[in-house]
C-alpha positions in Angstrom: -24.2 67.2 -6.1 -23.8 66.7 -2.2 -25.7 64.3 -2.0 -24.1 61.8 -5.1 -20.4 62.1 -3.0 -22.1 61.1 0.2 -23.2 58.0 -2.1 -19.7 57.6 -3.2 -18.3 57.8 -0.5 -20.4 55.2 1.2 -20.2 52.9 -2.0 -16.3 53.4 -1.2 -16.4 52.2 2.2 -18.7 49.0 1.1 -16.6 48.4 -1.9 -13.3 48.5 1.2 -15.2 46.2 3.1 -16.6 43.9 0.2 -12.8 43.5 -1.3 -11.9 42.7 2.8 -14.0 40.1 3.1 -13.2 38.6 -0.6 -9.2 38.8 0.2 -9.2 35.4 1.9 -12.3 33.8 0.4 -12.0 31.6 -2.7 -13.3 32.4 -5.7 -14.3 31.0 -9.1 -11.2 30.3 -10.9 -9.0 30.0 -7.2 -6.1 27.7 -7.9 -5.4 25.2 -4.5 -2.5 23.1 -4.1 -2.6 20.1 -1.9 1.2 18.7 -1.6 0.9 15.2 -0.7 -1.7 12.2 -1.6 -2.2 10.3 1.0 -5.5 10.3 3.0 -5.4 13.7 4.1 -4.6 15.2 1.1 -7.0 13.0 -1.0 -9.7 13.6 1.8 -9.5 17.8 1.8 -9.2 17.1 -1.9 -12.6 15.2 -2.3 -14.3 17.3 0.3 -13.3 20.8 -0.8 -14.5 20.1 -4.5 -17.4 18.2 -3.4 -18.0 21.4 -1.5 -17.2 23.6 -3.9 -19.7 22.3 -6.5 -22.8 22.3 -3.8 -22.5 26.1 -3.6 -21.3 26.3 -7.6 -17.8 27.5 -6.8 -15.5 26.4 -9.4 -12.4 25.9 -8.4 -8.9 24.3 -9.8 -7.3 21.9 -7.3 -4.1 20.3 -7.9 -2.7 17.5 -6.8 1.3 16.8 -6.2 2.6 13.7 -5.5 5.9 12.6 -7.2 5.1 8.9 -6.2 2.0 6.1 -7.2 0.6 4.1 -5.5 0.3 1.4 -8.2 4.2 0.6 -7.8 5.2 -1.8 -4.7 7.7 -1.2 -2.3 9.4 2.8 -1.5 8.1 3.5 -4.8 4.5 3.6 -3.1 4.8 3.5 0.2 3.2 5.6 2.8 5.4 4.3 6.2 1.9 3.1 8.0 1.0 -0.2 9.1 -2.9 0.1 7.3 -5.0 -0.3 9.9 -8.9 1.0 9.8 -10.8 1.9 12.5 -14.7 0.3 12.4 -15.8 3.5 13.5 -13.8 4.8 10.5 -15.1 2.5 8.3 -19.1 3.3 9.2 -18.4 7.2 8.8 -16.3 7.2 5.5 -19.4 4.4 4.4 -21.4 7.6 5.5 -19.6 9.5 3.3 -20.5 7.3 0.0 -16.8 6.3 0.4 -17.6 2.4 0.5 -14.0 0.2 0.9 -14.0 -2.3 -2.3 -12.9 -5.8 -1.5 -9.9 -5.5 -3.5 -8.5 -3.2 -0.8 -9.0 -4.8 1.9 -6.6 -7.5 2.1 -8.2 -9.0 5.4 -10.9 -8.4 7.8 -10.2 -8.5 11.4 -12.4 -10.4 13.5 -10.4 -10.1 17.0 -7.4 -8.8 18.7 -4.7 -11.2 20.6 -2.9 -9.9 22.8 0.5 -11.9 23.9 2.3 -11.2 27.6 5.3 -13.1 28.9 2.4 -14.1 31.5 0.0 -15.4 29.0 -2.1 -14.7 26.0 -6.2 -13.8 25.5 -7.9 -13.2 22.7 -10.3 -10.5 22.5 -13.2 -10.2 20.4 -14.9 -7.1 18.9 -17.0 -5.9 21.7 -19.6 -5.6 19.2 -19.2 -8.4 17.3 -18.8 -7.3 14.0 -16.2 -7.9 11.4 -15.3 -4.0 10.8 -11.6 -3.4 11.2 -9.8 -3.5 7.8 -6.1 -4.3 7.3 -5.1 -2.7 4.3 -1.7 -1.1 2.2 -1.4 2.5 1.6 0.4 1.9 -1.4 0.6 -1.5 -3.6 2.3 -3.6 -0.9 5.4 -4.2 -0.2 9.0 -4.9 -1.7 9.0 -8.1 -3.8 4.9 -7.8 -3.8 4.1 -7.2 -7.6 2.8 -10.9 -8.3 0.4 -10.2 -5.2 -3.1 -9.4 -6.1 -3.0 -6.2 -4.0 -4.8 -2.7 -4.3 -3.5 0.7 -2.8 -6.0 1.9 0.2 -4.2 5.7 -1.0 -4.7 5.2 -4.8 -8.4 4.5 -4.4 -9.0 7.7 -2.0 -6.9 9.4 -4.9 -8.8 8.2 -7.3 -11.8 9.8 -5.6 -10.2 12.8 -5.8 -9.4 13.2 -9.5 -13.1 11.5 -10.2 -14.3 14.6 -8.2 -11.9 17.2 -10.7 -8.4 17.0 -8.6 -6.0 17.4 -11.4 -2.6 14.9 -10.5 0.9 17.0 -10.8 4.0 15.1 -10.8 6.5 18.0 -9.9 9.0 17.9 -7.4 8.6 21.0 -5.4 11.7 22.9 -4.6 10.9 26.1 -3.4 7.7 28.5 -1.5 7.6 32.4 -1.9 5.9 34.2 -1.0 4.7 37.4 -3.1 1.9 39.9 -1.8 0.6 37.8 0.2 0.2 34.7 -2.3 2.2 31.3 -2.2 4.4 30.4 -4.8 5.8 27.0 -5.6 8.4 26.7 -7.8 9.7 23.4 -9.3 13.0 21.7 -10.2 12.8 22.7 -13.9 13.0 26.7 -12.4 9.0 27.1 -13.3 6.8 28.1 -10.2 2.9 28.5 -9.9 1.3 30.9 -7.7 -1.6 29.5 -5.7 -4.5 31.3 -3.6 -4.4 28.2 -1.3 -1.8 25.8 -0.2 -3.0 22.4 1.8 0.2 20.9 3.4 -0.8 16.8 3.6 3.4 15.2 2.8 3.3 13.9 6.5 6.4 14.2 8.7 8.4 12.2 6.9 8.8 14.2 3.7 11.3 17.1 3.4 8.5 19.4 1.9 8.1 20.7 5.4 11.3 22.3 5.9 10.4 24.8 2.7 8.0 26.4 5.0 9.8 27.6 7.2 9.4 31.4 6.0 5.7 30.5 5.8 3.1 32.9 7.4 1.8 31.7 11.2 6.1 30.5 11.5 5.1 26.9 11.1 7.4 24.5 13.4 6.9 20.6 12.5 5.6 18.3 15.1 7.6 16.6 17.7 7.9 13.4 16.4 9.6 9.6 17.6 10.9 7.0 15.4 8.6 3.8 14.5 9.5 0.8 12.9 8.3 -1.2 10.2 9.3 -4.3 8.4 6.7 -6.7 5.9 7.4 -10.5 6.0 6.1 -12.8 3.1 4.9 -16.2 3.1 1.9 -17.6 1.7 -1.7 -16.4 2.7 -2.4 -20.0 3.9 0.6 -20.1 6.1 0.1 -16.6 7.2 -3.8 -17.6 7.8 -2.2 -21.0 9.9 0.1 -18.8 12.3 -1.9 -15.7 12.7 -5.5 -16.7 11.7 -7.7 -13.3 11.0 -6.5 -11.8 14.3 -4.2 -8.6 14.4 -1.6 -9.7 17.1 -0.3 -7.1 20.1 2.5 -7.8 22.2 2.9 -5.8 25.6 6.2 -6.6 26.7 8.9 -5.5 29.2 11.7 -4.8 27.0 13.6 -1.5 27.6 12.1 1.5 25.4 9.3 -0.8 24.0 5.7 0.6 23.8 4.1 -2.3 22.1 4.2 -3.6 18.9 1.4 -5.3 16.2 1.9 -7.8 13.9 -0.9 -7.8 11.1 -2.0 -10.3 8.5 -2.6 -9.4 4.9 -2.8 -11.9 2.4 0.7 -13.4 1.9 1.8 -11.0 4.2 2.6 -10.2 7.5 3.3 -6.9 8.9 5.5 -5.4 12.0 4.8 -2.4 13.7 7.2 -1.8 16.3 6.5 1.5 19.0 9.1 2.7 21.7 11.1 5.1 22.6 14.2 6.4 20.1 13.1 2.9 18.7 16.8 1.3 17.1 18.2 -2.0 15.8 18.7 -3.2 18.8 15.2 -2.5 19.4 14.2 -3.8 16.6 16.3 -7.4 17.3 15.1 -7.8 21.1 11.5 -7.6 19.7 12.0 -9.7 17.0 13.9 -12.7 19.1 12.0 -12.3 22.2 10.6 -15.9 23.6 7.0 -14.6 23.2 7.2 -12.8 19.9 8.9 -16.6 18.5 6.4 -18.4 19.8 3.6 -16.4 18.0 4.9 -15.6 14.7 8.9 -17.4 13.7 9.8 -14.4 12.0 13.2 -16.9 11.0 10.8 -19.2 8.9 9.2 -16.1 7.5 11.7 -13.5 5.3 11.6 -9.9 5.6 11.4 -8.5 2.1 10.5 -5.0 2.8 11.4 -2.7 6.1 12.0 0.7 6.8 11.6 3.5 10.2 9.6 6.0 9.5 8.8 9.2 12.0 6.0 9.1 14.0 3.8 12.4 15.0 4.0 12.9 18.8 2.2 16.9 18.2 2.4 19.9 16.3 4.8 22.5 18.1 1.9 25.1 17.0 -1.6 25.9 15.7 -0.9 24.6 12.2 -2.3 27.3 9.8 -1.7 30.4 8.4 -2.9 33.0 5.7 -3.4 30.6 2.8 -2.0 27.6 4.2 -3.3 24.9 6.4 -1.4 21.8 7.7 -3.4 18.7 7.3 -3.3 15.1 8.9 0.2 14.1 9.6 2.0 17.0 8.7 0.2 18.8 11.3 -2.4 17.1 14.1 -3.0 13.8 14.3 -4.2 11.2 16.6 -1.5 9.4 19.1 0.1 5.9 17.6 -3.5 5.3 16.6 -5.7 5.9 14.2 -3.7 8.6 11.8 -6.6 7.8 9.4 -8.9 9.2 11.1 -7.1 12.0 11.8 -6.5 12.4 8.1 -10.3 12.1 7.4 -11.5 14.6 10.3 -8.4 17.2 9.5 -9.1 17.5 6.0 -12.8 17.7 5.6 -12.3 20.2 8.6 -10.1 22.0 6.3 -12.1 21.9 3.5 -15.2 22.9 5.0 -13.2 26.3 6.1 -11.8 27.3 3.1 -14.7 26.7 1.3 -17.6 28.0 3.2 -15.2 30.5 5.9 -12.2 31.9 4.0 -8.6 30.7 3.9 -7.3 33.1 6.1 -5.5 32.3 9.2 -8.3 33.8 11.6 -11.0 31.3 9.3 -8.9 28.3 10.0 -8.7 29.6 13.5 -12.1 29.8 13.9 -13.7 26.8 11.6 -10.5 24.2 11.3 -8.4 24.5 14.6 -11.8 23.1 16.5 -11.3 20.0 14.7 -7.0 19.7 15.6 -7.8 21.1 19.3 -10.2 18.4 19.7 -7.6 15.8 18.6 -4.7 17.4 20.2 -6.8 17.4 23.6 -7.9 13.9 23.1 -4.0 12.9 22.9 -3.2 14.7 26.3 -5.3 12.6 28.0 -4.3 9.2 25.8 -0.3 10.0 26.6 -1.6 9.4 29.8 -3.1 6.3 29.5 0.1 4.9 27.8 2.2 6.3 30.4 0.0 4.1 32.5 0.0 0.9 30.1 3.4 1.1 30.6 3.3 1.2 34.4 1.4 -2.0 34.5 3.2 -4.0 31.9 6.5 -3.7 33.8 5.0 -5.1 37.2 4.7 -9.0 36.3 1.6 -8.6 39.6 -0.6 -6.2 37.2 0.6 -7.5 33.9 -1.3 -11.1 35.7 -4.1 -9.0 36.6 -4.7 -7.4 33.6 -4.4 -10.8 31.8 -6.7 -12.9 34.1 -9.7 -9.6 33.9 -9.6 -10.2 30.0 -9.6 -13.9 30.1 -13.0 -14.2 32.3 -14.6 -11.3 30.3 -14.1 -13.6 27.0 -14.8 -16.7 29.0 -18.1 -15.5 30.3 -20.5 -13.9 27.2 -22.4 -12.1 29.8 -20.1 -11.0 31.2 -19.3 -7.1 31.2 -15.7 -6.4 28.9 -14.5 -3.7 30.7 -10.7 -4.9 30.5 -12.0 -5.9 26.9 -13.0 -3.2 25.1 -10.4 -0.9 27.1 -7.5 -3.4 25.2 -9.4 -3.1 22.2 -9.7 0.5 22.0 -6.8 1.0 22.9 -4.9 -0.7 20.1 -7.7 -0.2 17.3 -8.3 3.4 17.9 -12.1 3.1 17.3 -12.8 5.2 20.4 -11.4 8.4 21.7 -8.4 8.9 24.8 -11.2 10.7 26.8 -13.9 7.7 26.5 -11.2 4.8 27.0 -10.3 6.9 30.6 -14.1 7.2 31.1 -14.2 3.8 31.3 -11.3 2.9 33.9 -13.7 5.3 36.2 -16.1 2.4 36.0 -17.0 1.2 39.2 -17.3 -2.2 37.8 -14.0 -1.9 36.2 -12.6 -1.0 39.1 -14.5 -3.8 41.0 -13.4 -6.3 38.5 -9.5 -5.4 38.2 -9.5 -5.0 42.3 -11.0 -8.7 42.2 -8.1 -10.0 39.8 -5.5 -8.1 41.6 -6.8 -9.5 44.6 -6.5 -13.0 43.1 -2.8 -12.7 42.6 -2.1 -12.5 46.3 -3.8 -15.8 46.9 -1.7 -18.3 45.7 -3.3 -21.3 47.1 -6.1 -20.4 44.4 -6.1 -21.6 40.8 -5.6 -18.4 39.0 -7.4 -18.4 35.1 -3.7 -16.9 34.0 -1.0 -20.2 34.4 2.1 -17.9 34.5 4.5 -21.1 34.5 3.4 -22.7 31.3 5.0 -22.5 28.3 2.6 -21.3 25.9 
């Protein structure tokens, strides 16, 4: 008789510690909600049930997103400017997620970059056509005779082919009720969740809901962008900006830099800088370099708008049975926030799958992923901070200018200036690895050499600062 309650009692204490471990773990029949479709939604999405069925876990995951991405204009818009990183594009290829054509509405073979001192043209430093321009949603306002195809409805479309179920609901409301999440809706039902995946980006008022959420989630800091879509027709738009995405570094008060990207018929503007306003905006838009390279007065605006930009989440961006994904939480500086999507969610995933989806899980087996991002952009504000230096002092703007100009002259030559530019405004490599490469000693050779040119001006310098280009 002694002897069967030492059994039970020791069955008691695994049972305590079995039930522990099960309290944050998903199970069959777990219900997750992921509030927002874009990449990093449709990314944990895809990855969690992909997951999920390798280890025969069957779970429910459901989707909401009150927009689609088949409507042009607001209707589908995700405020981005659609660029794809080619070291994006060879991972989610990895991945069995291959880009179809239709999507990508133009391959970019090269970078220009346009200074009051002169313009170079900078080719991939590998040579390969693997930077995508795309739209998030169906294009833009004014767009639905264009034969175009949403970069967000074909991830989402992964997602449901994988078992995401698609819920248009407009949220209203999260509670919180022993420990469970509870959305409730605009109709006064609600549906309590064992997992809630927060991917609505900065710009959506979901985020303010959770502000009674565990782990006292504060949104990122965040700056205002700007964005406008001009329409022509793709062989004028092919005649002015060829298959090049187009950079302009100039010295206008506030302004980081701006791009203007071709797809198809259309152009787009994505403006950077500092409380970015109209009369931004207009200084940009009418500056004598920006006219020369694109007449945005020949070419109407149909479709504009200024969404937030993520500067950094305010804190570790998790809790007990929530996780922050992508935009709404970490993602990469100006650049990249695809990417950022892609790593953050199948981070995520991989967590609450294989870990738990408790806050000391994502702490241990999703935070590695955000830290490593967040780092990355310490050292990237950096570099900006010094971009912007150099592009206010006409001396290194020339210097800068003439480095590039003999690296693409001269094929064997090394592109140190190059691939910096091109990094830098693709996002194909990290912060960390762009700074690696200023360390350089023939980087630094090479941009001592031009700088040294500059003060010599009985030499013919390769940069003809006088000329009207």
């Amino acid at each position: 008789m002694g002897f069967s309650s030492q059994t039970s009692v020791a069955d008691s204490f695994t049972q305590l510690a079995v039930d522990d471990e099960k309290e944050f773990s998903l199970q069959d029949g777990s219900k997750v909600a992921v509030v927002g479709s874009g990449p990093a939604g449709s990314f944990f999405s895809y990855f969690l049930l992909k997951m999920a069925e390798a280890i025969d876990l069957d779970v429910q995951v459901d989707i909401y997103e009150p927009r689609s991405f088949r409507y042009c204009g607001p209707a589908g818009c995700n405020h981005c400017g659609g660029i794809v990183s080619e070291s994006l594009v060879q991972i989610l290829a990895a991945e069995g997620i291959v880009l179809p054509r239709g999507v990508v509405q133009r391959g970019v073979e090269s970078y220009v970059v346009h200074m009051d001192v002169g313009d170079v043209s900078i080719e991939s430093p590998v040579h390969e056509q693997r930077i995508a321009a795309l739209y998030r949603g169906n294009g833009p306002r004014d767009g639905a005779d264009a034969e175009l195809e949403s970069f967000d409805g074909f991830l989402q479309e992964k997602a449901v082919n994988r078992g995401a179920r698609i819920v248009r609901k407009l949220i209203t409301g999260v509670n919180w009720a022993h420990g469970f999440p509870t959305l409730q809706y605009a109709d006064g039902a609600s549906d309590r969740y064992d997992l809630v995946a927060v991917a609505t980006g900065v710009n959506s008022n979901f985020i303010k809901l959770l502000a009674d959420s565990p782990g006292d989630y504060e949104p990122p800091k965040t700056t205002r962008g700007y964005i406008c879509e001009f329409r022509s027709t793709e062989e004028e738009i092919r005649r002015i900006l060829g298959r090049s995405v187009h950079v302009f570094l100039l010295t206008i008060p506030r302004f980081e830099f701006a791009a203007i990207i071709p797809k198809g018929p259309f152009a787009t503007v994505v403006m950077v800088g500092d409380d970015l306003d109209q009369e931004l905006v207009h200084a940009f838009l009418n500056d004598p370099v920006v006219r020369r390279a694109f007449p945005t007065d020949a070419v109407p605006c149909v479709c504009s708008c200024s969404p937030l930009i993520n500067l950094g989440a305010k804190k570790r961006p998790y809790g007990d049975r929530v996780v922050m994904i992508g935009d709404s939480g970490v993602t990469r500086l100006y650049k990249d926030g695809i990417g950022a999507a892609f790593r953050t969610g199948k981070a995520a995933a991989t967590a609450a799958v294989f870990h738990g989806e408790g806050k000391e899980d994502f702490a241990r087996h999703f935070w590695p992923a955000c830290k490593s991002i967040a780092n990355d952009n310490a050292i990237g504000k950096v570099m900006f901070a010094t971009n912007t230096v150099m592009k206010n002092s006409r001396f290194t703007r020339r210097a800068m200018l003439r480095m590039a100009q003999r690296e693409q002259a001269d094929p064997s030559a090394r592109p140190h200036m190059s691939t910096l530019l091109w990094n830098m405004f693709t996002g194909s490599a990290p912060y960390a690895e762009m700074f690696r490469g200023t360390l350089h000693p023939g980087f630094i050779a090479n941009l001592a050499r031009s700088l040294s040119a500059g003060l010599r001006p009985d030499r013919k310098s390769a940069v003809k600062a006088d000329e009207v280009h």
